[in-house]
N, C-alpha and C positions, 0 to 999 in steps of 0.2 A: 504494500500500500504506500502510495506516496505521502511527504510529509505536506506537500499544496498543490494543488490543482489550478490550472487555468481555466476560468469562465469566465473571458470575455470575450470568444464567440459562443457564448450559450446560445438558445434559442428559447422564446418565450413558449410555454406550453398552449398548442392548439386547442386545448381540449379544457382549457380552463373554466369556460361558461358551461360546460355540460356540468362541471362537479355538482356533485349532490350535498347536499344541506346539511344537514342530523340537527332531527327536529321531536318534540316530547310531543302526543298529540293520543288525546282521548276518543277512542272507539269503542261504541259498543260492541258486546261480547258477541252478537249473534253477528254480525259483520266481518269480524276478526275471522270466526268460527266459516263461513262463509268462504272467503279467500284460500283459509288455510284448506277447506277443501275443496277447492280451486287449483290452490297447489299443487295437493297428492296426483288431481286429473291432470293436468297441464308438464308437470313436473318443473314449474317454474318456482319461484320461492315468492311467497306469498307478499311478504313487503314490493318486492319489485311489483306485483300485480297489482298493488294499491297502487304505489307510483305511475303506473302505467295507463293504470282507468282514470287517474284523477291529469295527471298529463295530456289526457285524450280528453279529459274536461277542457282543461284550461284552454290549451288551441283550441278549442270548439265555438268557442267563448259558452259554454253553456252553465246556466246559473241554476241552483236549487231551487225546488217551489216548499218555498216555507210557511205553512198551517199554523197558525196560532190557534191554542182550541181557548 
């Protein structure tokens, strides 16, 4: 291992706007329960499947219809 590296031809990472967040966020259980088996059928891993349906929200521009009772 060297004791210093040159970086300054680095290259700025392309991929830095896709990074993903980590974020704390309250779901009900029958939801969760949902996805995850989503998951087992799909064999995708359930958090990305959230990410994925709510990512297909967002470009959709599509908004919830929220009920007050």
């Amino acid at each position: 291992m060297k004791e210093e590296y040159d970086f300054s031809n680095a290259k700025k990472n392309p991929y830095v706007r896709s990074l993903k967040k980590q974020i704390t966020i309250n779901l009900d259980g029958d939801t969760v329960e949902y996805f995850k088996r989503l998951a087992e059928k799909t064999g995708i891993p359930y958090q990305t499947l959230i990410n994925l349906y709510l990512t297909e929200c967002a470009k959709g521009g599509k908004e919830p219809k929220v009920i007050w009772s």
